[in-house]
C-alpha positions, 0 to 999 in steps of 0.5 A: 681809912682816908679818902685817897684822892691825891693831895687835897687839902682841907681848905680847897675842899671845904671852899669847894663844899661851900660854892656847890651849895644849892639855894634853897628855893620858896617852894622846898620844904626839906626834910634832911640837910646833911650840912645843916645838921651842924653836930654827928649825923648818927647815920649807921654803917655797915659792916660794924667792924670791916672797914667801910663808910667813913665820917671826916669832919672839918671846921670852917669859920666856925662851922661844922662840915660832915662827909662820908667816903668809902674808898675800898677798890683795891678789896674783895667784892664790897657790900658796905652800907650807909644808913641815915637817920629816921626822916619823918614826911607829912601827913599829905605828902607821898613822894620826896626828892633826894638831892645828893652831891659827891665825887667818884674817883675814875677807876683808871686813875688808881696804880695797878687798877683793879678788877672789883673797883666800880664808878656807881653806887646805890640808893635805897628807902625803907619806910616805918611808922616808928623809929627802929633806931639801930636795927637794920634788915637789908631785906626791908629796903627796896631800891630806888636808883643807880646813882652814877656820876656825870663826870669822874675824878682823876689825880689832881680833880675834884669834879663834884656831881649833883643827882636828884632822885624822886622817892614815890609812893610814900603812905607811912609816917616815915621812912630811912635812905640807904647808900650801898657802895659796891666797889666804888671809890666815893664821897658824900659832899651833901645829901638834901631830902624834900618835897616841893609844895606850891606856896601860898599866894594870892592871884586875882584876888584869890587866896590860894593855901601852901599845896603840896605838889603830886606827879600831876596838875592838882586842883585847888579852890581858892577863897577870896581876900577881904571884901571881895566876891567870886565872879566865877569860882576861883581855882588854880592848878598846883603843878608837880614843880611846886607852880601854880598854873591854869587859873580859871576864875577870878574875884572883884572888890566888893561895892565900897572897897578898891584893889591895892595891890593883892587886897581890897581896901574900903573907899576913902571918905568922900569917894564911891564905888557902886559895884563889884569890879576892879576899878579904883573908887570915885569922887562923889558926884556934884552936891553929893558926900561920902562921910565914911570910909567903904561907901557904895554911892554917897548921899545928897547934900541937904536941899539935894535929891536924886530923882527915882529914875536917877542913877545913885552914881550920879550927882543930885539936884534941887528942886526947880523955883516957881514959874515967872511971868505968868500971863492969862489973855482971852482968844478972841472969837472963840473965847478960850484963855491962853496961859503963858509962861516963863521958865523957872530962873533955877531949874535945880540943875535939872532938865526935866523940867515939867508944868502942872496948871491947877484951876479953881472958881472963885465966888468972894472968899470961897474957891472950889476946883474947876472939875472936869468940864474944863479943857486943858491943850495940850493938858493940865499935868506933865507940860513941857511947854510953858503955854496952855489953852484953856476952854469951856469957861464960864463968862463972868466968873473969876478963875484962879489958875496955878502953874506949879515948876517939878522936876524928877526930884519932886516925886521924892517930896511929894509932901512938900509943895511944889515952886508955883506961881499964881494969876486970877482972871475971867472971861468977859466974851461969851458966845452969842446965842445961837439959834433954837431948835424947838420941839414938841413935847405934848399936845391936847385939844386945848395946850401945847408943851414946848421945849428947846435945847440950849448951848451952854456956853451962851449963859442965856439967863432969860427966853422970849416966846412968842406964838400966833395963830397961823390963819390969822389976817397978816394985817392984823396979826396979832401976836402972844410974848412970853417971858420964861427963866426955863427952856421949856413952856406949857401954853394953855387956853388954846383953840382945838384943831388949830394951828399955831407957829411959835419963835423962841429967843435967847437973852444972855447974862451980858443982855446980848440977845440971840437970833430968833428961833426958825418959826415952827408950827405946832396943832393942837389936837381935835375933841373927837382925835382926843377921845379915839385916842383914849379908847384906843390907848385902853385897848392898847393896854388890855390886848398888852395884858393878856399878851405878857398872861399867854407869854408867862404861861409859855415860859412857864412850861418850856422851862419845865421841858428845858429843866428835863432836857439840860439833865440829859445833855450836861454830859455833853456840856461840861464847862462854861467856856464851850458855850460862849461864842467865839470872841475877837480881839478889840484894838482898844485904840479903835476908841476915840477915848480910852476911858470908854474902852476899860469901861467896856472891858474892865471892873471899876473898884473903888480905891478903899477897896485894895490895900498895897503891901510891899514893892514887887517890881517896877514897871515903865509906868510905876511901881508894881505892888503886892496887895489886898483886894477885900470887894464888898461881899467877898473874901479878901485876896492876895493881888497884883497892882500896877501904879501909874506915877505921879506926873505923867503924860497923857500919853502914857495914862492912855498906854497905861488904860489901853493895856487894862483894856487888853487884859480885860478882854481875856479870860483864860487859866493860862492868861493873867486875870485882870481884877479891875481897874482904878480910873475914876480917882487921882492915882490910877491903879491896874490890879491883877492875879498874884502870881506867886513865883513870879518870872518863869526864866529867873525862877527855873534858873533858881530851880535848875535840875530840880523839875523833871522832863515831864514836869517842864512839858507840862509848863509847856503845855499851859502856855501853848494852851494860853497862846491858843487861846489869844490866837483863837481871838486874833490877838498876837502878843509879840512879846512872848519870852520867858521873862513874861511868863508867871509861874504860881505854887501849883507850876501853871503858867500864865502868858502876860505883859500885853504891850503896845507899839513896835518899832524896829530900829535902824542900827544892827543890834536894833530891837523892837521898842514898845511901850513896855521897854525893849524885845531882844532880836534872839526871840523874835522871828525873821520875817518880824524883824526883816518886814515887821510882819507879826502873825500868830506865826511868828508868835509860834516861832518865839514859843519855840524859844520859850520851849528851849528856855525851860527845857535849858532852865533859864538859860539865855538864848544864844548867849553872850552872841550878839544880836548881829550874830544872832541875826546872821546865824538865824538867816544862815538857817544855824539854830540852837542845840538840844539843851541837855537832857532834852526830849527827842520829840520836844527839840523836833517841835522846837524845830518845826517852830523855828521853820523859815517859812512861817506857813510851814510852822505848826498852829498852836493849836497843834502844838497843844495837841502835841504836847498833851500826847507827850502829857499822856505818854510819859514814856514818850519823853525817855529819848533824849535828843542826840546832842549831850554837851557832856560828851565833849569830855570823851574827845579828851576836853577836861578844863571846865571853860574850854567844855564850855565854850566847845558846848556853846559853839556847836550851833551847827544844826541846820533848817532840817526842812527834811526831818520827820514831823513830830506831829507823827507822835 
């Protein structure tokens, strides 16, 4: 039956046909295109006989146009339907849009009208999991929509409509649609089936694959591009549109490789990039090359280095030339010798450039060194300035001095040596013999035995001595000249009971002579004195025998009573540390020489003792290995041992011998072990416990979740027990944090890193510096940072912060707050929150640590005792403390960064000045 829609004529519809075709956009994926078929559709009407649905056909440039139409409004009550072919859908796909463009023709519009014509009609589907080719059972089809036009179409129009609907809940292979005319004078211009996917596309780098959209937001993971590392891992949302949205995280191209456009792509050769950003790659630093493409730093030239402290970005330098000028005069009266020098003409375009001045005595051909007797100001190594003043030299001796030029480099070329210049000189003037003190070292009737002390930088080669009777007539005095190589004489022959006085001079190597010696009396002992003396000295010793006989006989038997005693008493006395009396901390900076402290405080081990495995760390003096120490007589083990590196100050071989004179004055399980010190050869060495795990915060952070509560407080627990220990002793380590904690097999913690000097600096993101680097403000207390007062209390404050990085496994305090921030919230009285998961009574004693008024803040030794209760009473621990950072989802918050940084932001815990004490427990 035709299409009666008044005098349209072939060309105007297909032209029509052609302008209302729909771009196909990137993220469809059509399943059925009624106009792309370009042969029969095979789509399957009902009824077979009655007329019905009907197929045109038309043809334009040579292309095929297929359109179904059922006009029937002038009939009985209509039932026609329209089946298409079978439509496959993909495995992941469960909802489809039908995308269907037709024209209705207006009811009105028709002569006479009609009572069953309808303006609608209906879409139904069917799914299947084969083909059922003609078989159709209305029954299996359930319907998915009212299709009714926008706009309808009177004599003379053609006003084409375009519905799309969504076909949901799709879980067979496929499925067939069906339109059912029910009165309705209609055509079917073009019937599209799709689904909409979100494309495959590349975003920060992260490569997203082809998604198939759902109703909701559909999260994916996405893999980075070549060469390129997941700062957080990349994800983005599929949204029902086919649109990728909400991206959270991002990639960076790799160390060696820049970003071009939607890829990373290795540096070209003679250009860097050190780390994983964004950035485009470098040009290599001065005197420095890259020869291949992909370079992470470039390597030095040849005769170029860069120092062990030099950043690999940044350009290499030479080695320094020799010293110039170098000159040697004698100050005069003192007789020291002044060194003095010019800088090297090539520095090797560095500024640290440093002196050595190595000595050596010459006697003809041979040199040996000048040991340690000479003096060096400032000192002999790691000058900076290019003078010296040497002292203690002998007179009349040729001295051989050598000034070396290093610079940061020469650590790198320790095997080749250093630019050096050299002068050979002597120190004529010697010091004047000074006067002579003489003593007496023995005297009978009939000699006296004399000595006197020497200064010995006179050099004196000779002595005169002489003596005289003190009761001889002035007139005729008559006086007895010795001439001695010794500054000791015996003189015989003399009378008994006689007084003589004696005077000493000295005669230098020079012939100079010294000023005669005050005259000192001397007697000599009487016949009768000398033989009381005899009989008394034998007295003496026979009364010292039977004393030392009674004194064994008394030892003998309290032993016995003692040995019967202890056996009643070791239950009262169970470990060694309880009967050693209280110790004080000693500040090893009271010694004038900090050699005299570590040998008071530390065991000196000889060099072949201790064997150095592989690099561990790096400290600010040196490299910290682990190693072996095998002592005479003892088992070997597994150490720790700190190097001092080779061109330091004096300063710093001090700081680095007063902090083994720290350690060695501790002694505790929770306390790092000193093992002994290396001082007395070239390279000094402190060698301590090994601790296998090394830092307790970056190892719970490998560890996060993997402890439980129990087993963290018992972390805890030694070192409250360590800091109890260094509290007892009057010691505040100022430095306590986790990063300084070890932590061995066995989950014992040891308190280390005793470092120096403190100052707060003056800018607001100050920190303290020490010796040792820089204390971040997050760990120390207020009253430290605002008065540098350190006590063992604002020790307990930071403990409190110690207490949250292990209850939080490694997390940073305070986060990405800055150290103004965190000073202001601190003064605010703000404090952290309750790491998740965390006890009830142990977040109660991180506040009761962190109490402003540091009074008010508990001892560590209560906080011991605390803790060994929680220890005891495991079930103690079972109450988690209010604040869960989970429970923010159930206010609705589900993005991943935004739970987050609400979790971070909630600091709003106050000064609970009022909150029961957990002492209470």
């Amino acid at each position: 039956m035709d299409f009666p829609l008044g005098n349209w004529r072939f060309f105007p519809l297909c032209l029509l046909i052609t302008r209302t075709v729909i771009t196909l956009q990137s993220n469809e994926v059509v399943l059925l295109d009624m106009r792309k078929v370009g042969g029969e559709l095979g789509w399957l009407t009902l009824p077979l006989k009655e007329p019905g649905w009907e197929v045109t056909q038309r043809t334009l440039n040579g292309s095929q146009f297929y359109t179904y139409s059922v006009c029937n409004v002038e009939e009985r009550e209509q039932d026609n339907w329209l089946r298409t072919t079978f439509i496959q859908r993909g495995a992941s796909v469960s909802r489809v849009f039908v995308e269907i463009q037709f024209l209705v023709r207006d009811c009105n519009s028709f002569d006479g009208g009609s009572l069953t014509c309808k303006e609608t009609f209906n879409l139904f589907m069917s799914e299947s999991d084969a083909d059922v080719g003609m078989t159709f059972r209305k029954g299996q089809f359930k319907k998915v929509a009212t299709v009714a036009p926008d706009k309808i179409s009177g004599k003379g129009e053609m006003n084409i409509n375009t519905e799309t609907k969504v076909v949901e809940s799709l879980s067979r292979k496929g499925f067939y649609l069906a339109f059912q005319d029910i009165g309705a004078c209609v055509a079917l211009l073009s019937v599209r089936v799709y689904y909409k996917i979100c494309p495959e596309k590349v975003m920060e780098l992260a490569l997203f694959p082809e998604t198939v959209a759902s109703p909701g937001l559909r999260k994916v993971i996405g893999k980075c591009v070549d060469h390129a590392v997941a700062v957080e891992l990349p994800h983005s949302h599929c949204s029902a549109d086919g649109d990728w949205v909400v991206q959270v995280g991002r990639c960076l191209c790799q160390a060696g490789y820049e970003k071009v456009k939607d890829s990373c792509q290795g540096c070209q050769p003679g250009f860097f990039k050190a780390e994983a950003s964004n950035r485009s790659c470098e040009a290599c630093p001065a005197n420095s090359q890259a020869l291949v493409s992909g370079a992470q730093f470039c390597f030095c030239k040849d005769g170029f280095y860069r120092a062990p402290t030099d950043l690999r970005t940044g350009p290499c330098t030479g080695l320094p030339s020799a010293p110039r000028d170098l000159m040697a005069s004698t100050q005069l009266p003192s007789g020291k010798l002044l060194l003095s020098w010019k800088p090297p003409e090539d520095t090797g375009d560095r500024e640290d450039i440093t002196y050595n001045v190595e000595c050596q005595r010459c006697d003809g051909p041979v040199c040996q060194t000048c040991g340690e007797k000479i003096r060096y100001e400032p000192g002999s190594v790691g000058l900076t300035d290019t003078k010296v003043l040497v002292s203690q030299l002998d007179a009349h001796l040729n001295y051989t001095f050598t000034v070396e030029a290093l610079s940061g480099v020469s650590q790198v070329l320790e095997e080749e040596m250093p630019s050096s210049t050299s002068i050979t000189t002597s120190v004529l003037f010697t010091d004047p013999p000074k006067r002579i003190s003489i003593k007496l070292v023995e005297q009978t009737p009939t000699s006296l035995s004399l000595s006197w002390d020497v200064s010995p930088r006179s050099q004196p080669t000779s002595y005169e001595l002489t003596y005289r009777k003190k009761d001889d007539n002035l007139d005729k005095t008559t006086y007895i000249w010795l001439k001695l190589e010794k500054n000791y004489a015996q003189i015989k022959d003399l009378a008994p009971a006689t007084a003589y006085l004696f005077r000493v001079q000295a005669l230098s190597s020079d012939g100079s002579r010294g000023g005669f010696s005050q005259e000192e009396q001397f007697e000599t002992l009487s016949e009768e004195h000398h033989s009381k003396t005899a009989v008394i000295l034998a007295a003496a010793a026979g009364g010292a025998s039977m004393l030392i006989l009674v004194l064994v006989v008394l030892f003998v038997r309290r032993r016995r009573r003692n040995s019967h005693r202890q056996r009643q008493d070791d239950t009262y006395f169970s470990t060694p540390e309880q009967l050693k009396p209280l110790k004080t901390y000693v500040d090893p900076h009271t010694y004038e020489d900090p050699n005299v402290a570590v040998l008071k405080f530390a065991t000196e081990i000889h060099p072949s003792h201790v064997t150095k495995q592989k690099v561990i760390g790096a400290g600010e003096f040196g490299e910290v290995y682990k190693g072996i120490l095998k002592a005479p007589g003892k088992k070997e083990f597994a150490v720790a041992i700190k190097t001092l590196k080779s061109g330091y100050s004096e300063k710093q071989r001090q700081d680095f011998l007063s902090e083994a004179s720290i350690m060695g004055q501790f002694s505790h399980q929770n306390i790092i072990r000193l093992e002994g010190v290396v001082t007395k050869f070239k390279h000094a060495m402190i060698v301590t416990e090994y601790v296998e795990n090394g830092a307790l915060d970056k190892y719970l952070r490998n560890h996060d979740g993997e402890f439980s509560s129990f087993q963290l407080v018992g972390m805890l627990r030694g070192i409250a027990a360590g800091m109890k220990y260094l509290s007892d002793m009057s010691y505040v380590h100022r430095d306590l944090a986790a990063r300084n904690i070890l932590v061995n097999n066995n989950l014992e913690c040891k308190v280390s890193d005793f470092g120096l000097s403190r100052v707060l600096e003056d800018d607001p993101e100050g920190t303290y510096t020490t010796s040792g680097g820089k204390i971040p403000i997050r760990w120390t207390a207020p009253e430290a940072i605002a008065y540098r007062k350190f006590t063992s209390a604002s020790d307990v404050w930071s403990f409190g912060i110690v207490m949250w990085e292990v209850m939080a496994f490694g997390e940073r305090p305070y986060w990405d707050m800055s150290n103004h921030e965190v000073m202001k919230a601190i003064n605010e009285a703000f404090r952290l929150p309750a790491p998740m998961d965390c006890p009830s009574t142990v977040y109660q004693l991180m506040l009761q640590c962190w109490l402003q008024d540091r009074s008010k803040r508990p001892r560590f030794g209560d906080i011991v005792s605390l803790l060994d209760k929680l220890v005891r009473s495991p079930d103690s621990l079972k109450t988690i403390a209010d604040f869960d950072p989970r429970d923010v989802k159930n206010i609705g918050v589900r993005l991943p960064g935004h739970l987050k940084r609400i979790a971070y932001s909630i600091l709003g815990l106050k000064d609970q000045t009022s909150t029961l004490s957990v002492f209470a427990v």
